[in-house]
LODO-168807 format. One record per residue: residue in three letters; x, z, y of N, C-alpha, C, CB in turn. Coordinates in steps of 0.1 Angstrom, whole numbers, plus 5000, padded with zeros to 4 digits. Glycine has a CB too. Layout:
<nodes>
alaXZYXZYXZYXZY ...
</nodes>
This chain:
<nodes>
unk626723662336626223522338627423422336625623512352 unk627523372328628323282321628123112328627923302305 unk626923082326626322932330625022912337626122852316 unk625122862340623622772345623422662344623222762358 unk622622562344621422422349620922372359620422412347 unk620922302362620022282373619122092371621222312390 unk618422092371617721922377617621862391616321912375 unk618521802392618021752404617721602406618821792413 unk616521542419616621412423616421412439615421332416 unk616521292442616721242453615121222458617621122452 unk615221262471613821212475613821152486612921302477 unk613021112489612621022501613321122518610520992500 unk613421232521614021262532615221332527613221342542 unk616221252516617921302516617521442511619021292533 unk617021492502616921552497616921592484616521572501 unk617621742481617621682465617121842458619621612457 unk616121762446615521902441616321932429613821902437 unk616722082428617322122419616522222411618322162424 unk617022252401616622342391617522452384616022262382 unk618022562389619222622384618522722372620222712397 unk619422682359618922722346620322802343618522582335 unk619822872330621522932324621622842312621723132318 unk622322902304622822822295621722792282624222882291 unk620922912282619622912272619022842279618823042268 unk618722792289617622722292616622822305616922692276 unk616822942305615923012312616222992330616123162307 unk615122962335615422912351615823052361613822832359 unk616523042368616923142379616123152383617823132387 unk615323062391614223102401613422942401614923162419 unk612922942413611922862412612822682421610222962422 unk612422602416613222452425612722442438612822292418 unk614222412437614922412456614922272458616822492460 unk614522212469614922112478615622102490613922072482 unk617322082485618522142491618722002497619822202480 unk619522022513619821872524621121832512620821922548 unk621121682516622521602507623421662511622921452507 unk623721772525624721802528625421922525624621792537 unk624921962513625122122503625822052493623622222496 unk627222142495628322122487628322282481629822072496 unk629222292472629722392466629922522469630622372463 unk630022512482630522682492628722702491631422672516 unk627822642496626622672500625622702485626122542509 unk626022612472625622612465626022792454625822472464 unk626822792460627622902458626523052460628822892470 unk626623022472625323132484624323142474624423032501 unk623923072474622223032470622423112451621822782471 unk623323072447623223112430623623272432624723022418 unk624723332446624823452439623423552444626423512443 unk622723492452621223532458620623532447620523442468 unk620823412440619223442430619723492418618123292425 unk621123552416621423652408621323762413622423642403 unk621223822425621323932437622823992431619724072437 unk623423922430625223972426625224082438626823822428 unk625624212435626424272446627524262449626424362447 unk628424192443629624142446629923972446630524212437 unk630123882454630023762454630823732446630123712464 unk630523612433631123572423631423422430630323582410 unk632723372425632623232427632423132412634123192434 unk631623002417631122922407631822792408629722922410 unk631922722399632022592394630722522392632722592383 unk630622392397629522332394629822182388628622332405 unk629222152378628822062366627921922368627922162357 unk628021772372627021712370627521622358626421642382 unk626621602346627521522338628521502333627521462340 unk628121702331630021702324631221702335630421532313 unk631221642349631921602358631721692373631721452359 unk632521792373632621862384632521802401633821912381 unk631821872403631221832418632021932428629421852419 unk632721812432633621892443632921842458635421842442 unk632121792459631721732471630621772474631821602472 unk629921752482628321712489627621622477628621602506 unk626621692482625721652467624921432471623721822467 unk625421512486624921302490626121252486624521232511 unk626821292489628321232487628321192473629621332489 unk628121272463628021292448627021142445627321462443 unk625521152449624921052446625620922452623721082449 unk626020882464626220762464627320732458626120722475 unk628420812454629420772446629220722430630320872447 unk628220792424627720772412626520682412627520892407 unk626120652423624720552422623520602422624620482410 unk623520742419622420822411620920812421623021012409 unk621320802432620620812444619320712444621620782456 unk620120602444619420482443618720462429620520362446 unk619020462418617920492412617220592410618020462404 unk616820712414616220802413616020882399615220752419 unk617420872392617220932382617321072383617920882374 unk617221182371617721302376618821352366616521402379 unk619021472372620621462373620821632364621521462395 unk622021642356621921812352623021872359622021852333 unk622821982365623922032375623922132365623722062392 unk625422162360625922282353626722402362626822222340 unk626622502366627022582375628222692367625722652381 unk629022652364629822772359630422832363630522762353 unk630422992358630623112366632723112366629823272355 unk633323122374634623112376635323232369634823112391 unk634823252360635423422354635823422348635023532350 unk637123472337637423492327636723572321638423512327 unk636323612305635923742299635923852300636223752293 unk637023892313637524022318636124082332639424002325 unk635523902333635123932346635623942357634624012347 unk636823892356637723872373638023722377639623942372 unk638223682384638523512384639823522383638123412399 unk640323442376641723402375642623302383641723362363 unk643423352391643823262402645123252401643523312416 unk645623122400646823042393647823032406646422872385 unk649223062408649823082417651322952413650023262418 unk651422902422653022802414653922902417653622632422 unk654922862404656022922405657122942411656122912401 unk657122852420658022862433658022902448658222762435 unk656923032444656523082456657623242448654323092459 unk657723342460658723452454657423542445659623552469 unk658723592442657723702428656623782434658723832418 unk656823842447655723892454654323862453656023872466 unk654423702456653623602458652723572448654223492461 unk653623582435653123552422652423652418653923512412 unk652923792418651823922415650623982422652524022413 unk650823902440649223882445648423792444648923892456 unk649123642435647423572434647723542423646823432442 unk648123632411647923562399646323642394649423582386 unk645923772398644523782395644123862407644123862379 unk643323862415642223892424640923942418641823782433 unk640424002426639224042424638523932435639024212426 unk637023952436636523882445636723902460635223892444 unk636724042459636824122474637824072480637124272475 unk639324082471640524032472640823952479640824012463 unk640123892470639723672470639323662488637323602456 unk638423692491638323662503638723742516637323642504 unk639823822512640423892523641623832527640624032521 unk642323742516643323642516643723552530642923552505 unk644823562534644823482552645323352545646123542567 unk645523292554645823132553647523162547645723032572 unk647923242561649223202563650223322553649523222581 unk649123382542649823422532650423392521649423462529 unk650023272519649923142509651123042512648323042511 unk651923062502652722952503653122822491653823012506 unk653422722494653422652481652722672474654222672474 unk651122622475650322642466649522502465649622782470 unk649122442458648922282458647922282469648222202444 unk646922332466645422302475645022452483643822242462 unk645022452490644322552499643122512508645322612507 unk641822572505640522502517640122622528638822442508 unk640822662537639622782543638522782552640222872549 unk638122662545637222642554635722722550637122482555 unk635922782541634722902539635422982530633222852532 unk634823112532635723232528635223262509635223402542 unk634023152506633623162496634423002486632023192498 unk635322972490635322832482636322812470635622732492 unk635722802462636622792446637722762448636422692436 unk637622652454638722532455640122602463637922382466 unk640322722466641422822473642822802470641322962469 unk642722822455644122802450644022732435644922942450 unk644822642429644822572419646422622412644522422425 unk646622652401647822582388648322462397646922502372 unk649722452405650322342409650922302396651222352421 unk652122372390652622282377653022412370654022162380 unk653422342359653922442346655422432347653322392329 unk656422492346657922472346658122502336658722552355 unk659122432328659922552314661022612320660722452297 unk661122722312661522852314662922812311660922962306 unk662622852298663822922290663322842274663723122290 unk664222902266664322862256665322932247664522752259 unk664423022233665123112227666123052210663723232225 unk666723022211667522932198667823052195668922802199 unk668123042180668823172170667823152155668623382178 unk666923052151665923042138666722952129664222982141 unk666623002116667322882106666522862102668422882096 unk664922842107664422772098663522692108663822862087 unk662222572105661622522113660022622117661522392106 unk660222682125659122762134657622692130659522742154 unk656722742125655522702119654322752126655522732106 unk654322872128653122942140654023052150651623072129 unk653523082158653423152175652623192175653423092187 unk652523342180651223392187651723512196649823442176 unk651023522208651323652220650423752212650623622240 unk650823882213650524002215649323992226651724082219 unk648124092221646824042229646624152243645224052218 unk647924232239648724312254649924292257648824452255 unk649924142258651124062265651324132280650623872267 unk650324132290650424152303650624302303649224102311 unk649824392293649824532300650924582290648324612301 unk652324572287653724602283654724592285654124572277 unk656024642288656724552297657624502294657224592306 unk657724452276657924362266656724252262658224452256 unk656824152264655724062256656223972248654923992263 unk655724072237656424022222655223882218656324182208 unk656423782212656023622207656523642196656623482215 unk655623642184656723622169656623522161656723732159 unk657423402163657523292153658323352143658123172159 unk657223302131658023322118658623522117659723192118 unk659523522118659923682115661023772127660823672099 unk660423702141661423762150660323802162662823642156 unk660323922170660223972182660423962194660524022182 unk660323882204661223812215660723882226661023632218 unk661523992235661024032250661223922262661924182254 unk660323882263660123772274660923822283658623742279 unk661123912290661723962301663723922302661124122300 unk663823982290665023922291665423842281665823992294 unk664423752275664623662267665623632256664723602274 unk665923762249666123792235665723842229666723832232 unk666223802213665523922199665124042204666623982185 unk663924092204663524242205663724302187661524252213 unk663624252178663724262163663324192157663324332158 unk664224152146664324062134663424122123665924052130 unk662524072120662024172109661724132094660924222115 unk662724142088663024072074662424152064664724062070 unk662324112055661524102044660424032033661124162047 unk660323872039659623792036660823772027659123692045 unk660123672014661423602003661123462008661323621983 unk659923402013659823262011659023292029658823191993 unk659223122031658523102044657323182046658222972045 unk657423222062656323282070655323182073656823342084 unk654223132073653423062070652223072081653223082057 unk651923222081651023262096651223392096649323212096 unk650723442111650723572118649623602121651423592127 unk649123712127647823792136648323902142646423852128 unk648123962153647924082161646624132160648224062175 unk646424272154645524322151644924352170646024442139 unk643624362173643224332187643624452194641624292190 unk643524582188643924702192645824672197643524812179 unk646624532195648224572195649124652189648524612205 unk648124742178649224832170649624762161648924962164 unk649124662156649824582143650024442141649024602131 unk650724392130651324262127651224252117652424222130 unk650624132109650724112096651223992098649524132087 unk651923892087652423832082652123752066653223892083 unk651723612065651523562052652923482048650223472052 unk652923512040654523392031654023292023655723492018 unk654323172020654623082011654423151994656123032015 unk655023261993654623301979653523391978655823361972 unk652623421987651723501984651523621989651823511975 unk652723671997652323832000652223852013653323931995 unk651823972019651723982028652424122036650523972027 unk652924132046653624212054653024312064654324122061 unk652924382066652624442081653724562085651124512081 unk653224502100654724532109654224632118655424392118 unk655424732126654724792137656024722147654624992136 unk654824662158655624592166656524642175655024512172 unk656424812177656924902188658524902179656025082191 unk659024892167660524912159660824812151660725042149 unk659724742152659924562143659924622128661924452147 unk659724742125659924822110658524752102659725032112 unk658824752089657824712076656724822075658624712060 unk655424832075654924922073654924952060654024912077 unk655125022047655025042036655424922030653825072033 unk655024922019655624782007654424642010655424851982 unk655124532003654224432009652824442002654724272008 unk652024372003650524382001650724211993649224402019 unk649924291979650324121969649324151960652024101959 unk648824041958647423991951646723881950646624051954 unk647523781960646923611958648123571954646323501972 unk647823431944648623401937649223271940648123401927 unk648623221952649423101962649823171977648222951964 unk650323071981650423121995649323122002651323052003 unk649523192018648923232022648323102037649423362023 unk646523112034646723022047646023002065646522912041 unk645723192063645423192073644823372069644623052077 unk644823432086644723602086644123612099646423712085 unk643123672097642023692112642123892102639523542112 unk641823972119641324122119639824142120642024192131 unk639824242115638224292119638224332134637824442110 unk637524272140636924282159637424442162634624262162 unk638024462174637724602174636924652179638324672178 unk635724572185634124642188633524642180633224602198 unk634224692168633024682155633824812145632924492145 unk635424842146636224942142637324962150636624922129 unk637425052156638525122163639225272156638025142179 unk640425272156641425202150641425092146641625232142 unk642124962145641724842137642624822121641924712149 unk642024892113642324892096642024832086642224972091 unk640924672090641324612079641524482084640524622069 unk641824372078641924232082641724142066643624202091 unk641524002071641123982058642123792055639023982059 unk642423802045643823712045642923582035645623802034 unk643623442036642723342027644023272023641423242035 unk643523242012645123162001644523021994645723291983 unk645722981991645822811986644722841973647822741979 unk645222981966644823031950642923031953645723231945 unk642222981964640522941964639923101967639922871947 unk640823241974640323331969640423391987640923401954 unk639523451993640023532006640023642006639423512017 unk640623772007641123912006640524012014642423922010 unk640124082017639724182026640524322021638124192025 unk641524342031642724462030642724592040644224382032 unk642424692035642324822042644324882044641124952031 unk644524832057645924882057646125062058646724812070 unk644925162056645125262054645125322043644725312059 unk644825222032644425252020645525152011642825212018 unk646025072021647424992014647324872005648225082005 unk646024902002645224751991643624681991645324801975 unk643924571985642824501985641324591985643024431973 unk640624561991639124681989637824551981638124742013 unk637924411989637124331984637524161981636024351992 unk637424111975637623961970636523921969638223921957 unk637023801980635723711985636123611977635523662001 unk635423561965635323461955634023361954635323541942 unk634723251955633423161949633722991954631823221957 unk634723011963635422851964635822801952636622821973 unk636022671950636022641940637822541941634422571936 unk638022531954639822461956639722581969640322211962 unk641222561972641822611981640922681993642522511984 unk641122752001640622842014641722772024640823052011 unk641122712040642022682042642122772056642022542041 unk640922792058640822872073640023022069639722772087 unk640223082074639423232076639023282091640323352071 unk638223302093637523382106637023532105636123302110 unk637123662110636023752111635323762122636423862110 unk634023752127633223702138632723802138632323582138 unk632423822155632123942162630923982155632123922177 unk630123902147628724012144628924022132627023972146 unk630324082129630424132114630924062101629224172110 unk630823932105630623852091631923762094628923752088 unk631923752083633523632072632823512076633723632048 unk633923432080633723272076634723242070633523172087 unk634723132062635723072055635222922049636223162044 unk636422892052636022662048637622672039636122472071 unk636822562029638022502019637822372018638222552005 unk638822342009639022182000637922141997639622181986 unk637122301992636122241984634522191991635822361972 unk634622142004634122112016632922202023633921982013 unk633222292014631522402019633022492032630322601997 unk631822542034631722702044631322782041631322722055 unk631822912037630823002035630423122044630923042025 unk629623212042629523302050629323442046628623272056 unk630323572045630423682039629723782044631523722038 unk629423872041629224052047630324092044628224172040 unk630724232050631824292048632024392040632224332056 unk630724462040630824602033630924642018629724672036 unk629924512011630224471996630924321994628824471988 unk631124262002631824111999630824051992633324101991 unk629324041999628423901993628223832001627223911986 unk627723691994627723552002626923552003628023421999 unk626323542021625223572029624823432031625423662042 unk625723302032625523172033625923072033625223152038 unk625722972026626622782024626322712031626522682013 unk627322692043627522562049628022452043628222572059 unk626822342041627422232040627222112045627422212032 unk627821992046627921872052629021812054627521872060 unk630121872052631421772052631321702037633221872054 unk632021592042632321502031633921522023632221342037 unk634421592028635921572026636721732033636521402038 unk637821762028638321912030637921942043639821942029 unk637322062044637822162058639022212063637422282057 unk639622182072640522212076640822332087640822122077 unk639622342093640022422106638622452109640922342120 unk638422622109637322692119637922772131636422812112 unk636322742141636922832155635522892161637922702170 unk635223002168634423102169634323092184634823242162 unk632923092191632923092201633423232212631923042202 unk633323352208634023442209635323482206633523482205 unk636223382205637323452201638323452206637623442192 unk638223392221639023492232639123612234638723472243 unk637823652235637323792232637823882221636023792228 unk637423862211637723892197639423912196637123762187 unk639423842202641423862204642123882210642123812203 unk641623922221642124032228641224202233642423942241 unk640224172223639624342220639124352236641124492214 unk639424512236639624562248640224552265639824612244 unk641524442257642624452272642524282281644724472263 unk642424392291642124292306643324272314640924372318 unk643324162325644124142334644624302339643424042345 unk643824362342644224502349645124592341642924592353 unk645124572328646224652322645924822322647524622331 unk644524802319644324952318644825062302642724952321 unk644825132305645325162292643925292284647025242296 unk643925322272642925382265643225532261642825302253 unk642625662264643125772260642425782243642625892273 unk641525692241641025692228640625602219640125752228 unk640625572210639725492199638625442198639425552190 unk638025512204636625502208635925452225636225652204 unk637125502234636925452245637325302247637425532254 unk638225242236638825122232637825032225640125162224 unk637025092218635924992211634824942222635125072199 unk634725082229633225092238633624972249632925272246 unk635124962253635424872266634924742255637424872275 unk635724722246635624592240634524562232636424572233 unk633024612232632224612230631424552244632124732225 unk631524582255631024542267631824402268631124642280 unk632724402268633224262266633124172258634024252265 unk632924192244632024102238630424082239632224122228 unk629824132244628424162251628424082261628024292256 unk629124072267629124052280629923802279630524242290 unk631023802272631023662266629523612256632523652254 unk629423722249628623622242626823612248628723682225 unk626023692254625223682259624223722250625223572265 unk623023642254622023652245621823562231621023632253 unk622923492233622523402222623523422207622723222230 unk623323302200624123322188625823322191623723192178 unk626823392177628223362179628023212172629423482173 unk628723102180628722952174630222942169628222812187 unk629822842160631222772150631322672146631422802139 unk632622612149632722502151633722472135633322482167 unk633922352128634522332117634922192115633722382108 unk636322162118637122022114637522022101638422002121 unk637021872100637221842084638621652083634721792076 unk638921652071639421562069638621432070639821592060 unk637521432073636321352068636321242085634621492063 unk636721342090637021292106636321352115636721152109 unk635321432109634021492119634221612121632521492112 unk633421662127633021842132631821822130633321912148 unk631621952127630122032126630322142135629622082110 unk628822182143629122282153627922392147628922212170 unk627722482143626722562140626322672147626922602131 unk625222712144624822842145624622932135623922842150 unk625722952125625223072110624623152110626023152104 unk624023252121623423402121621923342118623623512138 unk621823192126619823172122619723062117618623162135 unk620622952109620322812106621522852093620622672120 unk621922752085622122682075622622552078621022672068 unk621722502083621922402087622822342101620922392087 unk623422252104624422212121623622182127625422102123 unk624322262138623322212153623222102157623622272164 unk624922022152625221902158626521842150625321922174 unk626621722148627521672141628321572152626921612128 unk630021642152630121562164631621422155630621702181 unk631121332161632421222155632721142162632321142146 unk633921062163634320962173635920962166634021012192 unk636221072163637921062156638020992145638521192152 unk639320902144639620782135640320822127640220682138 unk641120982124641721022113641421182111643120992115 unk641621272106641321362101641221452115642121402090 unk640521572116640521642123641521782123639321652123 unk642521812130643421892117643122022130645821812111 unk642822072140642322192148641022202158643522232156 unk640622242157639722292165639522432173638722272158 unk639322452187639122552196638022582201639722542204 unk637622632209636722692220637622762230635722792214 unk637022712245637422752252637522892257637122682256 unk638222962258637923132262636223142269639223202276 unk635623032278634123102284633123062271633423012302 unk633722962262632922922257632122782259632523012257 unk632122722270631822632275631922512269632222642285 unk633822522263633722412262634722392246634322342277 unk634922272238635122232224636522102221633422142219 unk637622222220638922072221639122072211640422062228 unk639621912202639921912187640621842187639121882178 unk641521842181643121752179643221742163644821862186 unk643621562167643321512154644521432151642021422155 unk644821402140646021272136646021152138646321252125 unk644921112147644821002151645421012166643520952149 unk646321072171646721102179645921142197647421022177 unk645121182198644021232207643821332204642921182208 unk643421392214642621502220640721522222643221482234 unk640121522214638921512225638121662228637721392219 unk637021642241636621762249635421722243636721792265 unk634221832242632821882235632421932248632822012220 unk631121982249630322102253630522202240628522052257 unk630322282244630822392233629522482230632222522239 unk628122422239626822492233626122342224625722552249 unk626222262232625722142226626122032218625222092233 unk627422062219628121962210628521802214627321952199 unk627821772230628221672233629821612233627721672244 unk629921492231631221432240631221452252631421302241 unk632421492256633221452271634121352274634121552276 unk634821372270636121252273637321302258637221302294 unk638221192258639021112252640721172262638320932253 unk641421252255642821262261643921222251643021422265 unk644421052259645021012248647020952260643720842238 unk647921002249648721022256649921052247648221112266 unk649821102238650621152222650520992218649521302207 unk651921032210652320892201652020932188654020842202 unk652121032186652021122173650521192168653121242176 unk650721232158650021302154649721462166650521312139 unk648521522167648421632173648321742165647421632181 unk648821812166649021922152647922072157651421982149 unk648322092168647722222179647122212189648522312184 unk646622302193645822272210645622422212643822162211 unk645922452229645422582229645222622242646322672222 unk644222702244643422672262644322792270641122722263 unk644122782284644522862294643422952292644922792308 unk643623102301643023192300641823162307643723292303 unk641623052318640523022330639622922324641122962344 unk640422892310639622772304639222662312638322802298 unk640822592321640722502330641622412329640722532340 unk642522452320643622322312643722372297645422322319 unk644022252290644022252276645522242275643122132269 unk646122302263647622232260647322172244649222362261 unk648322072242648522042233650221962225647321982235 unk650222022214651522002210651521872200652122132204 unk652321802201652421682184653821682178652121482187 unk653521582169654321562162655421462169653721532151 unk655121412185655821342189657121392199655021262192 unk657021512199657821612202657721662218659221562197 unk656621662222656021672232655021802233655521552233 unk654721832244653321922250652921882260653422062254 unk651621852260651321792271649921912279650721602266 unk649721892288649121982296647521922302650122012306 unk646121902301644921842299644521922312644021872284 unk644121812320643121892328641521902328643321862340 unk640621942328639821942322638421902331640122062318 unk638721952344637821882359637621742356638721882375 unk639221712356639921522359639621442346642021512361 unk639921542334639821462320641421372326637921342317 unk642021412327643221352332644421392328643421372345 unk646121362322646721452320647321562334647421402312 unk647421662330648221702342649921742340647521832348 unk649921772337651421762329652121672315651621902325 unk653221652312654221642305655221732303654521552307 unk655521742291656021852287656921832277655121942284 unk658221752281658921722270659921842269659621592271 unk660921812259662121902256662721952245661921972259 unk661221902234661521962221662421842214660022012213 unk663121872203663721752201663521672188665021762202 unk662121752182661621732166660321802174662721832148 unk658921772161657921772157657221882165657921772144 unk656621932171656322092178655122112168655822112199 unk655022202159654322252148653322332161655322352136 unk653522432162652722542171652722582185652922642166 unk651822632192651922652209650322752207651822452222 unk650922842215650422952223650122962239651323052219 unk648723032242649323032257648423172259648822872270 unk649423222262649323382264647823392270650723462277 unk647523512264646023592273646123572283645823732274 unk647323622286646923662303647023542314648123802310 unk647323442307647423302312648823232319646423292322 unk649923362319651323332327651823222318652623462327 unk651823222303653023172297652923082285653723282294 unk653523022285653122892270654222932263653322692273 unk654422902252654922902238654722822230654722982232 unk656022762225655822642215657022642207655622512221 unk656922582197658022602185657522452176657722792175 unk658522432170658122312153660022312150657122042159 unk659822182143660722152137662522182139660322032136 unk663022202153664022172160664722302160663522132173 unk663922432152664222532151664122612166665222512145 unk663622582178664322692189662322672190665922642207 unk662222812199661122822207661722802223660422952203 unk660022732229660922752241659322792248662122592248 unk659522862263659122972269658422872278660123092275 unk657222852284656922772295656422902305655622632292 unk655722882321655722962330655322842338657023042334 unk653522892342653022842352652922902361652122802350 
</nodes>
């Protein structure tokens, strides 16, 4: 259970009728006429009842986009809503990460003890917790043994900071078994970094021209690498060693590398690469070469996706989208409607999708197959009943949000940005839609419907990246103004500032498992954040 709905109004004896829906639209049960004096703990009760949860989940609840931390009378007379008798959509969101655990944010200035019992709980956990265990922690409520509101993210610290690159750092990305290693390897450009003690784990040379982008295959056994001239790399991250000779066959550089899901192949052996040269690759690393060429753009490929139900996406210059199979490489469908280049796709699954199998718990796999089957329930389990959705920034200034598996057509065309759109995300639940543009903002979506939320403006610069916490409850974002700034997402507020860098921050990461940020651009150093 991912989401809910609800309707509610005000009636004549302070009462308010609700309607709790999921995210398709289908009602939990039948409408309640709840006292104005039901807040969140109570509202809580009542949802995990009419799910009959045998384990109490905690929820977030939604009116207008705007989180209801109060009493629902409280809520109406602050908003007005009361008095005119309008009605109201209460969105209930389930407090979970993809793993199905709640994710509970601990500040960093509590001792390390502290930090490895509330950085993930289980529910049970969750409420066996005393008062007087808790230290330094922003907000604590115990006034019910069920209440969200327990423990909050107080701040983000920077760490550290890894200098040794002669060149300007262009992409970052964590290993999608960052938590369960006791190395968590970050590789900007062509180096290895063990977080732990914050040096080169391995240098791994072999590019002739700039590193351009990276992937972690979801299984963690592999690393590939695109260059500036076209070829491609793969690494084994356990010796930083080259797998075989490089992989060459596009004739521009490279500009972007998504893996095949591993709930769809375990082992994970192919991935599929997209180049300036208009052409996207599909490469069997057990077979060492190309298997299929996805042809038919007519300029450049600028993004590539492999989406959990099998199929290629890819957007170019040439302002379509298209949509692949895998098995023969035919075009199953043309998205169109941008006026102007594609720049950026993002998959509502692909928190999921990219981290496979591996959860907060750090379990480990005796098989191949027991590794697909976990990550199979876990994409089952994010995506629901409904479609995988996709979202697509264009130069044009707009997004389009789709549904490819049953339309052609956009679900919703979303605009308000004054310069190009240069990234687009989804939040790990899916819920929610951040896009960072060159007009220096930020803005938040519904990530089913495509609405506006709010406007995060705060960058002097251009926004180059954006990239969500694991609870999908702060956004980060990096610019060109040499900053990271930190989004809260309740508040639409910023919550942090995040200076330090001393040039442009190209790229930022924020680990799976939600401990750690990563950011790199022009200045040459990466540096380590730690919430």
């Amino acid at each position: 259970m991912n989401a809910a709905r609800g309707v509610g109004e005000m009636n004549g004896n302070s009462s308010v009728l609700c309607l709790l829906t999921n995210s398709e639209g289908t009602a939990l049960g039948e409408a309640l006429y709840l006292p104005e004096n039901v807040g969140p703990p109570q509202l809580q009760e009542i949802v995990n009842k009419l799910l009959q949860n045998e384990e109490r989940l905690p929820y977030a609840f939604y009116i207008s986009d705007q989180e209801l931390v109060v009493q629902l009378g409280a809520f109406y007379k602050r908003t007005k809503v009361g008095a005119s008798r309008e009605s109201i959509i209460l969105n209930v969101i389930t407090l979970v990460d993809s793993s199905g655990t709640w994710s509970i944010r601990a500040s960093p200035d509590v001792t390390s003890n502290g930090i490895k019992l509330f950085l993930y709980l289980t529910w049970k956990e969750f409420t066996q917790i005393k008062e007087e265990d808790i230290k330094d922690i922003e907000e604590v409520n115990p006034t019910s043994s069920i209440d969200y509101e327990f423990v909050k993210l107080k701040k983000i610290n920077y760490l550290t900071f890894f200098a040794g690159h002669d060149e300007a750092m262009l992409y970052i990305a964590f290993s999608p078994i960052a938590r369960n290693r006791p190395m968590d390897p970050v590789m900007p450009q062509r180096r290895l970094w063990d977080l732990n003690t914050q040096t080169p784990l391995f240098t791994c040379s072999g590019h002739k021209n700039w590193v351009l982008c990276i992937a972690w295959s979801p299984d963690g056994k592999h690393l590939v690498s695109g260059s500036k001239s076209g070829e491609l790399i793969l690494w084994d991250p356990q010796t930083g060693k080259q797998f075989g000779n490089s992989l060459t066959g596009h004739k521009k550089w490279i500009t972007a590398i998504s893996w095949e899901p591993v709930h769809l192949q375990s082992p994970c052996h192919r991935f599929v690469s997209s180049s300036k040269d208009g052409d996207a690759r599909i490469w069997d690393i057990s077979l060492r070469r190309c298997t299929i060429s996805l042809t038919g753009h007519t300029l450049a490929v600028t993004c590539v996706k492999w989406g959990g139900d099998g199929m290629i996406y890819t957007s170019s210059q040439d302002c379509t989208i298209k949509v692949w199979e895998t098995s023969q490489g035919k075009l199953v469908r043309e998205l169109k409607g941008h006026g102007h280049w594609v720049n950026s796709l993002a998959l509502s699954t692909e928190y999921t999708l990219r981290t496979g199998a591996f959860d907060h718990t750090g379990k480990t796999f005796t098989s191949a197959h027991e590794m697909k089957e976990a990550a199979l329930e876990r994409y089952n389990k994010m995506n629901g009943n409904g479609p995988e959705r996709l979202v697509s920034g264009s130069d044009d200034f707009t997004m389009f949000l789709w549904e490819p598996a049953i339309n052609k057509h956009p679900k919703a065309r979303l605009t308000g940005h004054q310069q190009l759109v240069n990234h687009v995300y989804f939040s790990p639940d899916g819920q929610w839609l951040a896009s960072a543009s060159f007009d220096k903002s930020v803005k938040l979506w519904n990530g089913i419907t495509g609405q506006f939320i709010a406007s995060f403006r705060g960058h002097v610069g251009p926004v180059y990246q954006i990239s969500w916490s694991a609870d999908s409850r702060l956004l980060l974002s990096g610019s060109k103004d040499s900053t990271l700034k930190v989004w809260d997402i309740r508040t639409h507020k910023l919550k942090q500032d995040l200076p330090g860098h001393a040039d442009e921050v190209f790229s930022v990461d924020w680990s799976p498992d939600g401990e750690k940020v990563a950011s790199g651009g022009k200045d040459r150093v990466l540096k380590l954040w730690m919430g």
